[in-house]
C-alpha positions in Angstrom: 55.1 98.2 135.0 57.6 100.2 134.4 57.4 102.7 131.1 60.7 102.3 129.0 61.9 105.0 126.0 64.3 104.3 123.7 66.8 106.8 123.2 67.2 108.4 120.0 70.3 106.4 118.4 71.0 109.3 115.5 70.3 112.1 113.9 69.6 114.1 110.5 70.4 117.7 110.6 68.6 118.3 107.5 66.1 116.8 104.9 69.2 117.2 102.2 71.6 114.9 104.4 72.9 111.6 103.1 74.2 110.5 106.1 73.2 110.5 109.7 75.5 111.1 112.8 75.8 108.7 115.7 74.3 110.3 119.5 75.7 106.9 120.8 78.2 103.8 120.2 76.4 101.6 117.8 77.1 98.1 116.6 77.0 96.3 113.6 73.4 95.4 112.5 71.8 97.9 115.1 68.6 99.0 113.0 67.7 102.7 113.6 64.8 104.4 112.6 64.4 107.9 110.7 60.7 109.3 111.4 60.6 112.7 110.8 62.7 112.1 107.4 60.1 110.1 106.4 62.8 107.3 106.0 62.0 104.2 107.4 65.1 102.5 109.0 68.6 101.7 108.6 70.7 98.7 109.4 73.8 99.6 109.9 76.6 97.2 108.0 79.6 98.5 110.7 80.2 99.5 114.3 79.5 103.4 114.5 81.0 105.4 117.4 79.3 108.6 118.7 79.7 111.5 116.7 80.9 109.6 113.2 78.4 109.7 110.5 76.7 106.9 108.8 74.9 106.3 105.0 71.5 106.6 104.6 71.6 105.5 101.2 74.1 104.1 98.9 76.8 106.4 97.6 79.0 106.2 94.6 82.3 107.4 93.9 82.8 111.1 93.4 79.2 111.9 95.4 79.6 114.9 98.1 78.4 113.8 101.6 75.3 116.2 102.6 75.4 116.9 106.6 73.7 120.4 108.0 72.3 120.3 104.6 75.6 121.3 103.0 78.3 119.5 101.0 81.1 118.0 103.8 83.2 115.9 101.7 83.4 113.4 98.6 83.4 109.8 98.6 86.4 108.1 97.6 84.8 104.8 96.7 81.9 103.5 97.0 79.8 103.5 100.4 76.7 101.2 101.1 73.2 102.3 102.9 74.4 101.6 106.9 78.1 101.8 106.3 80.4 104.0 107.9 81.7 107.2 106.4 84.6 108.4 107.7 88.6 109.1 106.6 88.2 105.8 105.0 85.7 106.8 102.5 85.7 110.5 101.7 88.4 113.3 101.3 86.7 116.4 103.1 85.7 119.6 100.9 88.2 122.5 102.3 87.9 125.1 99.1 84.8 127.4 98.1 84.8 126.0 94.8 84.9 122.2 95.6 81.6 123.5 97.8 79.9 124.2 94.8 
């Protein structure tokens, strides 16, 4: 018998993230799991490539996206658990103050 491993499909830099990035090409209704978040899994509503980030819960307009444990960016409308977040969705944070 041979001993298989799955790979690790994402990650969460910190425990403050909202979103998770991709460590591979992901389709539409893959399901990952979140462990040491203490999260249980996410079904992902789009295709994800490697390195874009995903939502791990539902985010309204006007939110900052969390990734490293630090505010990346705003949503622009709306974003569901397992959707993409990208270009699409949120205007990146560039000042100091929009940090805050």
């Amino acid at each position: 018998m041979t001993d298989c491993q799955i790979p690790v499909k994402a990650i969460v830099l910190d425990g403050r993230d909202n979103v998770a990035t991709a460590l591979l090409d992901m389709s539409k209704e893959t399901v990952v799991s979140f462990t040491e978040q203490g999260q249980s899994e996410v079904t992902l509503l789009d295709d994800i490539p490697f390195g874009h980030k995903f939502a791990l819960i539902d985010l309204q307009e006007g939110e900052k996206i969390f990734k490293y444990g630090v505010p990346i960016g705003k949503v622009i409308h709306s974003v569901k658990t397992g959707e993409h977040v990208h270009l699409h969705n949120l205007v990146t944070l560039q000042r100091k103050e929009e940090v805050r």
